[in-house]
MILO-868502 format. One record per atom (N, C-alpha, C): x, y, z; residue in one letter; residue number from 1. Coordinates in steps of 0.001 Angstrom, whole numbers. Layout:
residues N
NODE      xx      yy      zz kero base
NODE       X       Y       Z    A  NUM
...
END
This chain:
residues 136
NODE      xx      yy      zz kero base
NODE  -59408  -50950    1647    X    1
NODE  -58868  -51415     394    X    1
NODE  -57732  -50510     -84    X    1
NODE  -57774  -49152      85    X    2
NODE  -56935  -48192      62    X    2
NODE  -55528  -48186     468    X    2
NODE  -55663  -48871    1593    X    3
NODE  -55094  -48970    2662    X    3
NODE  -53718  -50259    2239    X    3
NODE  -54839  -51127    2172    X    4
NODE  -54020  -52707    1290    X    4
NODE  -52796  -52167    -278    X    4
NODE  -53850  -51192    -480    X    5
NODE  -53110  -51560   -2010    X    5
NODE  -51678  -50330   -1692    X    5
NODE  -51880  -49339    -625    X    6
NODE  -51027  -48447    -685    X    6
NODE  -49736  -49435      47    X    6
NODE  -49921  -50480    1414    X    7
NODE  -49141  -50935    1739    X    7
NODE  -48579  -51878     778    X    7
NODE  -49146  -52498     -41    X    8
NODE  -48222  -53311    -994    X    8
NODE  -47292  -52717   -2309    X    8
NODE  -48374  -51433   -2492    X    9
NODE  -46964  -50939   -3677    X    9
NODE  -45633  -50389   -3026    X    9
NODE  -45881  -49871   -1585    X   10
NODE  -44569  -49723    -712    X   10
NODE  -43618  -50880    -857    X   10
NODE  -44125  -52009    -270    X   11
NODE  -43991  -53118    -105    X   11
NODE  -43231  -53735   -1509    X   11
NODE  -43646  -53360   -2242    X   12
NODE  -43508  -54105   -3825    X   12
NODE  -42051  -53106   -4155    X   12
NODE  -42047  -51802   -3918    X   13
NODE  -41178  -51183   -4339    X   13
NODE  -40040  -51440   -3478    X   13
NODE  -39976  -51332   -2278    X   14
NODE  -38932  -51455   -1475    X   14
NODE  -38342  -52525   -2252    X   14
NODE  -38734  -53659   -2406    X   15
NODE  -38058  -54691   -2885    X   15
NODE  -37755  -54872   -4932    X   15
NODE  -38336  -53914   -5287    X   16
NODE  -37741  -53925   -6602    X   16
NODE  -36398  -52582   -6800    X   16
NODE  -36727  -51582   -5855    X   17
NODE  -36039  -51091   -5667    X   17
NODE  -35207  -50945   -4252    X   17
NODE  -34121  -51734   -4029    X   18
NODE  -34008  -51925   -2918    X   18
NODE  -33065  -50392   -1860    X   18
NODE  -33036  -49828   -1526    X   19
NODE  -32458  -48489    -877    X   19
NODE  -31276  -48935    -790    X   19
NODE  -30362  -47534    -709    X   20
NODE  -28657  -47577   -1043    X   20
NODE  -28270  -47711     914    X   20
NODE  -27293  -48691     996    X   21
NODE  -26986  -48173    2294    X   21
NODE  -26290  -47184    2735    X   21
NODE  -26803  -47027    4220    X   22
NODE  -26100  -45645    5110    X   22
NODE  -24532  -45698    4597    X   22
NODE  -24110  -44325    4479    X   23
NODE  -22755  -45072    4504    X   23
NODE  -21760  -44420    5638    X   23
NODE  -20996  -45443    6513    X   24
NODE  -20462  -45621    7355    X   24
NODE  -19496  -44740    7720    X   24
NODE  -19358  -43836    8363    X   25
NODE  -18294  -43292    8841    X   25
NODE  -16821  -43760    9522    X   25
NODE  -15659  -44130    8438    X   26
NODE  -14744  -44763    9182    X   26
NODE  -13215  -43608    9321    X   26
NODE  -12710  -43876   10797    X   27
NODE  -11459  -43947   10622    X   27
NODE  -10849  -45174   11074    X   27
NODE   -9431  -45291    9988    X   28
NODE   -8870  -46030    9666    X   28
NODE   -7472  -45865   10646    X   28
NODE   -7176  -46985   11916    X   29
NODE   -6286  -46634   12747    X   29
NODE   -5326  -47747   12543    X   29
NODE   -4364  -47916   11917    X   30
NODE   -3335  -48754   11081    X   30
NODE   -1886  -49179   11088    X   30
NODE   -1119  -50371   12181    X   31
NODE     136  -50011   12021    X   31
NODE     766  -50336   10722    X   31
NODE     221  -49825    9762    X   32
NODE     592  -50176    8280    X   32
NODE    2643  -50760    8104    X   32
NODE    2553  -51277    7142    X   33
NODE    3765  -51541    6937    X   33
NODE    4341  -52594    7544    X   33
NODE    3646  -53145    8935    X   34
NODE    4308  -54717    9352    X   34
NODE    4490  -56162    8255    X   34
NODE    2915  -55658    8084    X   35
NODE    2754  -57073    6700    X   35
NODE    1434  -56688    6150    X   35
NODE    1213  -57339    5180    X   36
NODE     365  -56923    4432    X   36
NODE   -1046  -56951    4664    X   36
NODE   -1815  -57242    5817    X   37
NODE   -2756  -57144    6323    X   37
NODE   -3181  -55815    6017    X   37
NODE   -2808  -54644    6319    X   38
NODE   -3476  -53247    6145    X   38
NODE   -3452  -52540    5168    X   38
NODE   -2468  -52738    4343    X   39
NODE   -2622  -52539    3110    X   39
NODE   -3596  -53124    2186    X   39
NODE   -4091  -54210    2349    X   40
NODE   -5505  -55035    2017    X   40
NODE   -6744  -54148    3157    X   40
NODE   -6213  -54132    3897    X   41
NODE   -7860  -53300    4645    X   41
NODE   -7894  -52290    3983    X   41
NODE   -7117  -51322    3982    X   42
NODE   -6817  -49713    3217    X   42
NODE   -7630  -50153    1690    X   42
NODE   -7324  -50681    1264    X   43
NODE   -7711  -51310    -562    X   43
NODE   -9220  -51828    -157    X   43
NODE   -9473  -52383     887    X   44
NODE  -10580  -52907     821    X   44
NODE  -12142  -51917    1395    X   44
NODE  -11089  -50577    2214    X   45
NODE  -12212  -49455    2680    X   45
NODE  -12346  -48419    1437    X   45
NODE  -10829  -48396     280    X   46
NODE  -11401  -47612    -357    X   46
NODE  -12567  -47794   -1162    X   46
NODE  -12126  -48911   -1864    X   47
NODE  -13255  -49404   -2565    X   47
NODE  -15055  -49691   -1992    X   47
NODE  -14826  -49837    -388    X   48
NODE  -16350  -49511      23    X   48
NODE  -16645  -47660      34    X   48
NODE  -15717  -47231      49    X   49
NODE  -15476  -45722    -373    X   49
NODE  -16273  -45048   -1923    X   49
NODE  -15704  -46161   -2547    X   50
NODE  -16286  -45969   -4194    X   50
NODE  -17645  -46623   -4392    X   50
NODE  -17824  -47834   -3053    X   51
NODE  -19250  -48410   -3415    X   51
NODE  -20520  -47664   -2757    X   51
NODE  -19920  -46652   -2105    X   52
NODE  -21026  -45782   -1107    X   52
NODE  -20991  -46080     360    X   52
NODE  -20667  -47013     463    X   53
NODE  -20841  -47981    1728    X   53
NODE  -20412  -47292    2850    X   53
NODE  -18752  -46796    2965    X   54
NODE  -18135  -45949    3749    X   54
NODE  -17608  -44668    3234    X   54
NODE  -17271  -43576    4511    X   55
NODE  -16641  -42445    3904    X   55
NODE  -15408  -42769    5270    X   55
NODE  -14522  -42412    4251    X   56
NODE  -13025  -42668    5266    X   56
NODE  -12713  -40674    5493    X   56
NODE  -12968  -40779    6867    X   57
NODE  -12923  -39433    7415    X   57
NODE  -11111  -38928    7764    X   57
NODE  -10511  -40116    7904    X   58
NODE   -9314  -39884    8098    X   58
NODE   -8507  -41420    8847    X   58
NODE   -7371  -41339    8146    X   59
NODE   -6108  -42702    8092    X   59
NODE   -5407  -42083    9666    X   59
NODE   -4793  -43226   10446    X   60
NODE   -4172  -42967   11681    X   60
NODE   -2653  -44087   11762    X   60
NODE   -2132  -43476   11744    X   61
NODE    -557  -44172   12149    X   61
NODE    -212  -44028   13349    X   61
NODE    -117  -45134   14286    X   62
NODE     327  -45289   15659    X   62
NODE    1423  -45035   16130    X   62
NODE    2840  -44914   14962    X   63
NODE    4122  -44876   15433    X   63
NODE    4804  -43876   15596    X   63
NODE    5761  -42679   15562    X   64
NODE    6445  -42024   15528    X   64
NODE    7694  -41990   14857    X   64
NODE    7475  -42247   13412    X   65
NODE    8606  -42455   12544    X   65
NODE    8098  -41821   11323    X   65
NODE    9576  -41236   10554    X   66
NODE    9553  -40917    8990    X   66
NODE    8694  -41287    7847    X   66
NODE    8002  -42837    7950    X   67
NODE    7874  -43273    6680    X   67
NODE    6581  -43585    6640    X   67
NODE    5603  -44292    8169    X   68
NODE    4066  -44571    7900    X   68
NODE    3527  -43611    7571    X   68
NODE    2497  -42559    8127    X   69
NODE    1971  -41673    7171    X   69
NODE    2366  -41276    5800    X   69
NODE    3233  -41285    5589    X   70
NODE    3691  -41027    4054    X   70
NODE    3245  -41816    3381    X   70
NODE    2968  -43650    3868    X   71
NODE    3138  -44427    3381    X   71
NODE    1633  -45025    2977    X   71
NODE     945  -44492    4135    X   72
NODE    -514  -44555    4190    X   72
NODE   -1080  -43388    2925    X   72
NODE    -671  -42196    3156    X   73
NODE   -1017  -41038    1987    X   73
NODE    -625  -41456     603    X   73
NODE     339  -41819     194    X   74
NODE     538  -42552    -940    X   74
NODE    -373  -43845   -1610    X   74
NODE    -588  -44314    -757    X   75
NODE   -1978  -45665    -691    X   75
NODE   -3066  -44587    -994    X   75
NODE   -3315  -43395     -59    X   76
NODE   -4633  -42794    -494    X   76
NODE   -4856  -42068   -1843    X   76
NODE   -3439  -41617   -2085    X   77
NODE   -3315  -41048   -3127    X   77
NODE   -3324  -41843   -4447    X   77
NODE   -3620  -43326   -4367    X   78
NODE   -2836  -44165   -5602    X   78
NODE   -4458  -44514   -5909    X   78
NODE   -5642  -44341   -4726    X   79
NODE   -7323  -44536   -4659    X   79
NODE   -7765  -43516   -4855    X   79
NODE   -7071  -42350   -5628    X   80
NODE   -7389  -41192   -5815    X   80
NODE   -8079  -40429   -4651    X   80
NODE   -7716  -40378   -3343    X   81
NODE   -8288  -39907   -2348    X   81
NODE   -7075  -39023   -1966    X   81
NODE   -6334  -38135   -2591    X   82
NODE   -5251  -37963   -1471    X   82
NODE   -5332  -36442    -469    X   82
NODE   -6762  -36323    -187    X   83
NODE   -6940  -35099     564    X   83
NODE   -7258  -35711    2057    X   83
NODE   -7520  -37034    2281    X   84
NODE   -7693  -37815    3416    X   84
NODE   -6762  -37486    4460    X   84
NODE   -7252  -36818    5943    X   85
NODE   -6588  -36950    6863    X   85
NODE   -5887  -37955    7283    X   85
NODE   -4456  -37997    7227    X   86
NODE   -3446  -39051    7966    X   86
NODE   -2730  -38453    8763    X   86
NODE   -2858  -39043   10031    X   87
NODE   -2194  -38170   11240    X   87
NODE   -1512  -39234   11709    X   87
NODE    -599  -39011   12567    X   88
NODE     775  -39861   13025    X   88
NODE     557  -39030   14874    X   88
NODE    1317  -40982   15273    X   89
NODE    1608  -40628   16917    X   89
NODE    2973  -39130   16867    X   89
NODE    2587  -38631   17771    X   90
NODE    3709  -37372   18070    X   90
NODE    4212  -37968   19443    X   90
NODE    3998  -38645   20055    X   91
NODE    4444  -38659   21561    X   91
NODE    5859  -39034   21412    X   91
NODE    6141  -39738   22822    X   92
NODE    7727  -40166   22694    X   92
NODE    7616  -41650   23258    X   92
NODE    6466  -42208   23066    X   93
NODE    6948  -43613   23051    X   93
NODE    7632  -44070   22158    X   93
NODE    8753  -45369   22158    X   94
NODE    9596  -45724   20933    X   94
NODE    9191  -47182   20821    X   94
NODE    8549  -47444   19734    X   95
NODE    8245  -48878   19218    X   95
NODE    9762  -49581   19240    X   95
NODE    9492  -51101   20264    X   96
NODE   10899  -51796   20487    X   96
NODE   10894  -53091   19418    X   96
NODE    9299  -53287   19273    X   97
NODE    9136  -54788   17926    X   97
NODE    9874  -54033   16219    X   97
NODE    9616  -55197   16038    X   98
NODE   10469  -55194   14257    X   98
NODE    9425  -55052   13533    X   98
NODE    9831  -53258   13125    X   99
NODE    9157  -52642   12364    X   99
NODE    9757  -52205   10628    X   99
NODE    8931  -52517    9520    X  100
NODE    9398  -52431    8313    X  100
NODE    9768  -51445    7585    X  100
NODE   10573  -50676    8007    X  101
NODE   10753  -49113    7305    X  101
NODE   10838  -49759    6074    X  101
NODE   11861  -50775    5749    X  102
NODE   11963  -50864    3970    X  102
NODE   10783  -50788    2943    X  102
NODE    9515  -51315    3518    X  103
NODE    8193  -51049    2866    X  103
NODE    7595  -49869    2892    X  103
NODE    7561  -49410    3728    X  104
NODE    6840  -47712    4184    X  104
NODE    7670  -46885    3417    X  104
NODE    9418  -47009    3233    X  105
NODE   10102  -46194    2755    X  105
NODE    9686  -46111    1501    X  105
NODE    9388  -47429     729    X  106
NODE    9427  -47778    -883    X  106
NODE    7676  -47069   -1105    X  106
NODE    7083  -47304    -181    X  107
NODE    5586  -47053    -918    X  107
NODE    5723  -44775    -514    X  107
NODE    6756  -44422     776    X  108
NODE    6391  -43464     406    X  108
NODE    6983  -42477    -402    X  108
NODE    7906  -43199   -1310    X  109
NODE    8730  -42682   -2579    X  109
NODE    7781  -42336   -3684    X  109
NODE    6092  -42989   -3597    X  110
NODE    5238  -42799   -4420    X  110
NODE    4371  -41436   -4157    X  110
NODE    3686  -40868   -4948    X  111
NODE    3292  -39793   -5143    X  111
NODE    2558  -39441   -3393    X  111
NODE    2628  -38514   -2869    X  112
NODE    1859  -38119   -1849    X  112
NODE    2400  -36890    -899    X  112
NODE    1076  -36555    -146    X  113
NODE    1379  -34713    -222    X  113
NODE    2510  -34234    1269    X  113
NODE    2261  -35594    2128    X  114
NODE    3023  -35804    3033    X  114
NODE    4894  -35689    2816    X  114
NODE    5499  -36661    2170    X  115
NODE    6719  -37019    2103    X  115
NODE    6926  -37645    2973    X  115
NODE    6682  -37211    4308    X  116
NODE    7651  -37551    5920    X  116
NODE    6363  -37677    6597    X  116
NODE    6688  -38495    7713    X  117
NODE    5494  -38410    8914    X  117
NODE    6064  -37279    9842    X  117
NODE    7115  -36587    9569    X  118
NODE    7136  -35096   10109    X  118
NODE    6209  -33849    9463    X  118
NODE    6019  -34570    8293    X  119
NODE    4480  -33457    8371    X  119
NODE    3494  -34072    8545    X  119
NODE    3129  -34489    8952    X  120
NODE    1844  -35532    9209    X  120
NODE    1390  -34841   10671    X  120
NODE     104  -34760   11035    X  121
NODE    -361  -33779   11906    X  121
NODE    -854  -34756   13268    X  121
NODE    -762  -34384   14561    X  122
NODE    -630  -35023   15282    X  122
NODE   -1850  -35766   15492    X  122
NODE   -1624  -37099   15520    X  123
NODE   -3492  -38310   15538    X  123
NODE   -3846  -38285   16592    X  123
NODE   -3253  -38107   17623    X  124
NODE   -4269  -37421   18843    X  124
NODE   -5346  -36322   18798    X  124
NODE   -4805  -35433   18341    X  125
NODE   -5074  -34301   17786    X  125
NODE   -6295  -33915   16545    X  125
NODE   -6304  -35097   15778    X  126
NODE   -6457  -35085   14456    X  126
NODE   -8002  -35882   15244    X  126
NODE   -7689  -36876   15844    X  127
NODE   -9102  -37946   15759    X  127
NODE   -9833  -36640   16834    X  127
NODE   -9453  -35832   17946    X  128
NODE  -10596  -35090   18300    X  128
NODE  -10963  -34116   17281    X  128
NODE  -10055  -33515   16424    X  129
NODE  -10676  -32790   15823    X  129
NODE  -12045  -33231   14732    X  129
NODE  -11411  -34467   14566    X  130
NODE  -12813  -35025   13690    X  130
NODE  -13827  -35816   14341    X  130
NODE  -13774  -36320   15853    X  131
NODE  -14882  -36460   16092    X  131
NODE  -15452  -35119   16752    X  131
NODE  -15243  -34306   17636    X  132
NODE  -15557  -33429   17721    X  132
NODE  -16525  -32420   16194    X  132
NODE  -16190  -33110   15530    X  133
NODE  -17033  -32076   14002    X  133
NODE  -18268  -32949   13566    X  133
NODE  -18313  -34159   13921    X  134
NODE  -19578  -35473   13924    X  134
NODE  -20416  -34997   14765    X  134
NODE  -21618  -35579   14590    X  135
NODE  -22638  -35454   14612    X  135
NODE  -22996  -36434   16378    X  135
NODE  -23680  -35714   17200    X  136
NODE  -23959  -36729   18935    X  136
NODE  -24550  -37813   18075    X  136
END
């Protein structure tokens, strides 16, 4: 009888009180600035950011230009996050598709600690260093 009544107030509570979920470890790997697709994902992880849901460990820019990371840090900075790792490609591949500096330029005129994706730290670099610090 002990037994019954201990499994149902478990039982009873789990469901009046229902548990917070895990929250998710993301990085965010983004050719921001084509169109507005990632700029809606970015808006849509911070806010699972604020709901518990995820922790954004660090933003990734694929390209090798002036203006994405900046452009991404400014986004983090506008979600009040702006200590978020954003790291940028360093290599020497050269993106040949039509890419939007005019947007990346305008969003990274807004507040952020970057300026340039010449300071932006290398995302090769950056994603071992942070998985390497996670947990097997």
């Amino acid at each position: 009888m002990r037994f019954f009544l201990l499994a149902l107030l478990i039982a009873v509570s789990n469901t009046a009180f229902p548990q917070k979920p895990k929250s998710e470890k993301i990085i965010l790997d983004t050719d921001f600035g084509n169109d507005c697709d990632d700029t809606g994902a970015l808006a849509i992880l911070h806010q699972m950011a604020y709901l518990g849901e995820a922790e954004i460990l660090a933003t990734m820019y694929p390209m090798n230009d002036d203006w994405g990371a900046a452009a991404i840090d400014a986004v983090n900075t506008y979600y009040g996050k702006p200590n978020i790792p954003t790291g940028t490609y360093k290599g020497n591949y050269e993106y040949k598709g039509k890419h939007n500096d005019f947007y990346n330029s305008r969003l990274a005129a807004f507040p952020n600690d970057l300026k340039t994706g010449k300071n932006a730290p290398d995302a090769i670099l950056l994603y071992r260093q942070i998985l390497a610090a996670q947990p097997d």
